[in-house]
N, C-alpha and C positions, 0 to 999 in steps of 0.2 A: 349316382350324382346327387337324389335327391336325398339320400341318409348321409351327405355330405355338408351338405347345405344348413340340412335340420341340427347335423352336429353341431355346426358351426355358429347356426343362431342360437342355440342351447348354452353354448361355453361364452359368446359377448353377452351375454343374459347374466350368466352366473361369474364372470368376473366385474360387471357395475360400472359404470363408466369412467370413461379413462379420464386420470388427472391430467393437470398440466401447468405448474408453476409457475403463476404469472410475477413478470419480474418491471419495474418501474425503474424506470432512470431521472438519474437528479445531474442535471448541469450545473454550469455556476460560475463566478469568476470571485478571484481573490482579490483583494486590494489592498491598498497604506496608503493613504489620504489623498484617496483618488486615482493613484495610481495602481495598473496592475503590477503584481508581486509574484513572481516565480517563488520556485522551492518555500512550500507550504504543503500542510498536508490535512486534507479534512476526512471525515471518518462520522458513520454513525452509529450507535450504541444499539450492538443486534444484541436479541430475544438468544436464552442457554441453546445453543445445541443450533446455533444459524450456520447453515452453509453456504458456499458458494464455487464457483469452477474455479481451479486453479490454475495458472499459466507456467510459463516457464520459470526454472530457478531464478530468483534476482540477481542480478553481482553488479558489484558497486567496484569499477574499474580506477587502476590509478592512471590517468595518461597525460603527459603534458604537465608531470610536476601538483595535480588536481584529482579530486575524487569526484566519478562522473558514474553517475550524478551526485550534486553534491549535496541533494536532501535526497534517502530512498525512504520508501514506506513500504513494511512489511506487515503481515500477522504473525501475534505470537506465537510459537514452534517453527518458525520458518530458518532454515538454513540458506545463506548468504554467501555467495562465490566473490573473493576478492583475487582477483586476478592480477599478475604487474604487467602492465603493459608497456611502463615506459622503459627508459634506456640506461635506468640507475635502478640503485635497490632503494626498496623501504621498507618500512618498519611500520606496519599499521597498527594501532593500539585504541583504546580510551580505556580511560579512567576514573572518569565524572558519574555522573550519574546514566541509569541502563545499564546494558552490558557491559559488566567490565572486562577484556581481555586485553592481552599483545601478542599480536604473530610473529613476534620478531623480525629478524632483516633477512630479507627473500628478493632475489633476481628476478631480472627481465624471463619471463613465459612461466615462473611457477604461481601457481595457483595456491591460495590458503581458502577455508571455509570455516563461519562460524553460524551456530546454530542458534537465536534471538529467544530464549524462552519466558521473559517478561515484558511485559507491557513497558513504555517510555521511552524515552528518548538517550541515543548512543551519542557523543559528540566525536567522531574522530580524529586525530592526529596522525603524524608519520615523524618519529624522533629523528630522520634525517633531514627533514625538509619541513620547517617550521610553520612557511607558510600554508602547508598543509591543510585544511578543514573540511571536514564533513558531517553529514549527519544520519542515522539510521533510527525513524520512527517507528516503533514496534505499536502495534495494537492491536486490541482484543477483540476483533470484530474483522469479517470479512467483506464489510462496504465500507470502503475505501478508497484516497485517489490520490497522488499528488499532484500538485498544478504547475504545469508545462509553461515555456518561456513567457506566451502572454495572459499567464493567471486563469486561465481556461482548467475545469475540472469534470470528469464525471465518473457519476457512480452510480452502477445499477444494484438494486437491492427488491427484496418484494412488496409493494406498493402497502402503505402504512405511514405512520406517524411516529418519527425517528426525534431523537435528542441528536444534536450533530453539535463535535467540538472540531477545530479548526487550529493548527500551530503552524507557526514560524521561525525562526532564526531570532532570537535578540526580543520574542514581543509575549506578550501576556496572551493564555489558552483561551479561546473563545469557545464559547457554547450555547445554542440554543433550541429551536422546534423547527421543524420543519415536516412538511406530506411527500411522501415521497409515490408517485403517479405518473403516466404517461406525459412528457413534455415540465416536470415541475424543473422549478429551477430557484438556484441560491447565490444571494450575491454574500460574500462575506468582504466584512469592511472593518480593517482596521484605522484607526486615524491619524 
């Protein structure tokens, strides 16, 4: 038991102490001239080689004639599930600026996927259904968020001093400084 023990204090000695990657969360709410703004997406400018956990695939569903959600935020290299959900076919496509594709015209339960490998922003359509609109924000950084019905965001990253830009639908990119630590938080304000 005792050349157990001895082993044991010998190898926590000679591997140093254990790391542990401390990670800081940034809150925040969004706004347009005072008011909170959904579908926005703010992001800070990580250091080569940043990581973070990643979750489930995204997909950006059609249901109800609408793409839901209708701002996504992704990083670049991220493959993207669009699913049809509703009860007619579409045609999901852009053509603007970001990804340019079209999935052509695909039924109710098939699934298409595209794969985002540059940064910026996708506007999407559906050539069936005009009124159609969405959006898929690609970016180069894994602290990231978009902000939910009442402009609420957060994003954990490792505690430091972040450049953070901020976009929306129709408005001019925002960018500024921000610490990113236990409890910091950011109000972004458009006017």
């Amino acid at each position: 038991m005792r050349t157990t023990v001895t082993a044991l204090a010998v190898w926590l000695c000679l591997a140093g102490p254990a790391t542990v990657a401390a990670t800081g969360e940034l809150r925040g709410l969004v706004r347009a001239g005072g008011s909170p703004v959904a579908d926005a997406v703010v992001w800070l400018e990580a250091p080569p080689g940043a990581t973070a956990e990643s979750g489930p695939a995204p997909l950006l569903d059609q249901r109800n004639l609408q793409f839901l959600p209708r701002v996504l935020a992704v990083r670049v290299g991220t493959r993207v599930k669009f699913p049809n959900s509703d009860r007619v076919f579409h045609n999901v496509f852009s053509f603007h600026d970001g990804k340019k594709f079209d999935l052509g015209v695909y039924p109710v339960g098939a699934v298409k996927y595209v794969t985002f490998d540059q940064p910026g922003v996708s506007r999407l359509f559906c050539n069936i259904h005009p009124g159609m609109a969405g959006y898929v924000v690609v970016v180069d950084s894994p602290y990231f968020s978009a902000a939910g019905e009442t402009g609420a965001f957060a994003i954990h990253a490792p505690p430091g001093r972040y450049t953070y830009h901020a976009w929306r639908p129709g408005a001019p990119r925002l960018s500024g400084s921000v610490a990113v630590e236990a409890d910091a938080s950011l109000d972004v304000q458009w006017p």
